[in-house]
C-alpha positions as CSV (number, residue, x, y, z in Angstrom):
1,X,27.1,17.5,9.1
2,X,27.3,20.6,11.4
3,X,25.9,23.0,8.9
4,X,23.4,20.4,7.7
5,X,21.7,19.7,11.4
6,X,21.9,23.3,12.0
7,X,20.0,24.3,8.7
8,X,17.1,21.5,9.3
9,X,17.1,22.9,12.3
10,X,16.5,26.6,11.8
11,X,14.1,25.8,9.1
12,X,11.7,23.7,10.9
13,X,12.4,23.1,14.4
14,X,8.9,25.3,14.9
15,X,7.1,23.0,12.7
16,X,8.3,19.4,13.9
17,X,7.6,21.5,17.4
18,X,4.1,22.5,16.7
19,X,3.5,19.0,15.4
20,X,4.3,17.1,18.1
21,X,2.1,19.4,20.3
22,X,-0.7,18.8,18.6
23,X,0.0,15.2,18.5
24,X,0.8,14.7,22.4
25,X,-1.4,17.7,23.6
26,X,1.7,19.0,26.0
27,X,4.7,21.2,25.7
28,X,6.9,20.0,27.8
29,X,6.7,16.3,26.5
30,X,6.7,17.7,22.5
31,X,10.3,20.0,24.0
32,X,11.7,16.6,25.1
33,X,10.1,14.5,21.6
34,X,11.8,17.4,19.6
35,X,15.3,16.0,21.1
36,X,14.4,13.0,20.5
37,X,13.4,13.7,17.0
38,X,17.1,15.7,16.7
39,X,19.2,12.7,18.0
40,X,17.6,10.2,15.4
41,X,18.2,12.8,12.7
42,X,22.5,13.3,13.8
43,X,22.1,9.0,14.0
44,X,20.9,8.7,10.9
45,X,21.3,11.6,8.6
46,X,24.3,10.0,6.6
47,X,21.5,7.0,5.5
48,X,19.4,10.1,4.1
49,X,18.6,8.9,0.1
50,X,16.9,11.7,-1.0
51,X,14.0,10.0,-1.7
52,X,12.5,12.6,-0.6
53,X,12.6,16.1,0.9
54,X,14.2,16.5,4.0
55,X,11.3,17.9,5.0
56,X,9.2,14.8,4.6
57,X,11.7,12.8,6.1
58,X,12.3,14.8,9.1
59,X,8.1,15.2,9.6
60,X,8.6,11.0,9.1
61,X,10.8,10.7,11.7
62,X,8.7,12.7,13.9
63,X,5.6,10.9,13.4
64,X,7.6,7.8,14.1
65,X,9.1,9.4,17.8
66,X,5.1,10.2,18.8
67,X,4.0,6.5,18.0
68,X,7.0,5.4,19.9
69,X,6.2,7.7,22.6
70,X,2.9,6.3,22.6
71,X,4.1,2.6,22.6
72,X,6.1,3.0,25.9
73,X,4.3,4.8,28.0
74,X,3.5,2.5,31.1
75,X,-0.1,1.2,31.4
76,X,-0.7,2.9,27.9
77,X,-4.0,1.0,27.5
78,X,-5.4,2.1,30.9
79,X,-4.7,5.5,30.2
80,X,-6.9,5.4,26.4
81,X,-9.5,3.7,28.3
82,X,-9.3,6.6,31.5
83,X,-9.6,9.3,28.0
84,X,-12.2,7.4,26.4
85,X,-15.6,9.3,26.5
86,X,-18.2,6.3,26.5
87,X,-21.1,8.2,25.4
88,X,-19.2,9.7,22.3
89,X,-17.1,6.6,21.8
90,X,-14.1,9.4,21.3
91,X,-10.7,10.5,22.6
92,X,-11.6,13.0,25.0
93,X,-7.9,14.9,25.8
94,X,-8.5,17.6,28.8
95,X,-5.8,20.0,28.4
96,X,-5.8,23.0,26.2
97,X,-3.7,23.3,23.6
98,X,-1.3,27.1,23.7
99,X,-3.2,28.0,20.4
100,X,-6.9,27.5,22.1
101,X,-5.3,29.9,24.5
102,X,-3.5,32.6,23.0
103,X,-6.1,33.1,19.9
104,X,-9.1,35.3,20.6
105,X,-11.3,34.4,17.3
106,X,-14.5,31.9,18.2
107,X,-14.1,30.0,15.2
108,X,-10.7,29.1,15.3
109,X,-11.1,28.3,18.8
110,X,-13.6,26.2,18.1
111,X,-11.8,24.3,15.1
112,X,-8.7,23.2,17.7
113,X,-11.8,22.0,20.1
114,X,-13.1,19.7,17.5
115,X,-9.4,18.3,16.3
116,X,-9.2,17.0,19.9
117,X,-12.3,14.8,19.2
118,X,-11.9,14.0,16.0
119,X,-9.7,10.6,14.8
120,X,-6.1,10.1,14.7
121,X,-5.9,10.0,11.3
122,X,-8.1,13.0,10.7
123,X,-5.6,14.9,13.1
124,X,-2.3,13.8,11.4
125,X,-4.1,15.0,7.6
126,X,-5.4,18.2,8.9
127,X,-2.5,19.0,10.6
128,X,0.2,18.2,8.0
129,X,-2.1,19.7,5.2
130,X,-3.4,23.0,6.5
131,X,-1.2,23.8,9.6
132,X,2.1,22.2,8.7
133,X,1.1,23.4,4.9
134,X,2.7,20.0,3.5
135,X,1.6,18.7,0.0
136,X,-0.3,16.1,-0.4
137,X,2.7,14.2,-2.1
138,X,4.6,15.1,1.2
139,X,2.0,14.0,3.4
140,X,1.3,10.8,2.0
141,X,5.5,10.4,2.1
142,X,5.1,11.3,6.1
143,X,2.1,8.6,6.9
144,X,3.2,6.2,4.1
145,X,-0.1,6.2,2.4
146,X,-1.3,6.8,-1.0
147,X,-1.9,10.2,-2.1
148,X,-5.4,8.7,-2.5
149,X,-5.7,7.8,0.7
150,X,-4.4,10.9,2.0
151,X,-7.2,13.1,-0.4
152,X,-10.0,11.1,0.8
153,X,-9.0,11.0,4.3
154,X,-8.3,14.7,4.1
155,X,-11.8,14.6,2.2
156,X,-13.8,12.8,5.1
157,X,-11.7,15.0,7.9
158,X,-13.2,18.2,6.6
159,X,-16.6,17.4,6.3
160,X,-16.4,15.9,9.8
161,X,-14.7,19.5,11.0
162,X,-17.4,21.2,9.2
163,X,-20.5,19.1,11.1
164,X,-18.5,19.3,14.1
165,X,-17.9,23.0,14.2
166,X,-21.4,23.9,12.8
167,X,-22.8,22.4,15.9
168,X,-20.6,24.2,18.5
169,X,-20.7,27.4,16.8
170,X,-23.3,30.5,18.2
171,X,-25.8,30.8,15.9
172,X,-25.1,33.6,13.8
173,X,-21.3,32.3,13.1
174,X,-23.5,29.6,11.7
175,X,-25.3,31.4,9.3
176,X,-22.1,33.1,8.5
177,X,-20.0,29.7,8.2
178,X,-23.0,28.6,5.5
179,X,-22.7,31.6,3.1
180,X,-19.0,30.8,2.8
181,X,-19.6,26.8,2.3
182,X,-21.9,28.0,-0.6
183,X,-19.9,30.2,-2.5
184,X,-16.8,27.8,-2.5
């Protein structure tokens, strides 16, 4: 089992990391979520089917520790409704994530701006698909939904991104963004 942990481990402690940061919007509490995500794997790891990748399973378990993060956090409900931006009627989240930080490029910027406004479900697809690089298969494995669901959710997300980023962007990033919407 040693060598198993510490292979799951090596392989994708960075991703379940960088998923949980986007999910919770802080480091510290994603650090103590990945241990958390760790303990449940050494608990249950011997009940591992094979129904599917470990991958999927271990990006399962990880959405599962964020919900139940969620789910006990004390006055949970006052806190949505302290985040809640009335005139949007979105999440508003107020810290920035490392990424927004650490990367110099506008656009990119820009796109990890609009994931905090955009829906839970939105996040999780555009996350798993394009920053976590999972399948569609795989994601739909992670959220236990259909791969339909998952394609028009994913669908739906990036038209929203693409609205939502046209309208934050400087002008001439706008024209720019337009030429390459055409030619794909």
């Amino acid at each position: 089992m040693n060598s198993v942990f510490e292979k799951l481990y090596s392989t994708y402690h960075q991703d379940v990391f960088q998923f949980l940061i986007y999910m919770v919007r802080n480091k510290q509490l994603a650090e103590d979520l990945v241990q958390d995500v760790y303990i449940r794997v050494l608990k249950s790891h011997e009940h591992f089917e094979g129904k599917s990748s470990e991958k999927t399973w271990l990006f399962s378990i990880a959405k599962n520790v964020a919900i139940d993060h969620f789910r006990k956090q004390k006055n949970w409900k006052n806190r949505i409704m302290d985040k809640f931006d009335w005139n949007r009627n979105e999440v508003m989240d107020v810290e920035a994530l490392p990424e927004e930080i650490a990367v110099a490029n506008e656009e990119i910027q820009v796109l990890y701006d609009c994931l905090k406004y955009c829906s839970t479900d939105y996040r999780m697809v555009i996350i798993m698909r394009y920053l976590q690089e999972l399948s569609i298969i795989e994601t739909s494995e992670v959220l236990g939904w259909s791969e339909s669901k998952v394609k028009t959710t994913q669908h739906r997300a990036i038209k929203w991104l693409r609205i939502e980023m046209n309208g934050r962007l400087p002008k001439e990033e706008r024209e720019i963004e337009q030429v390459r919407m055409e030619k794909s």
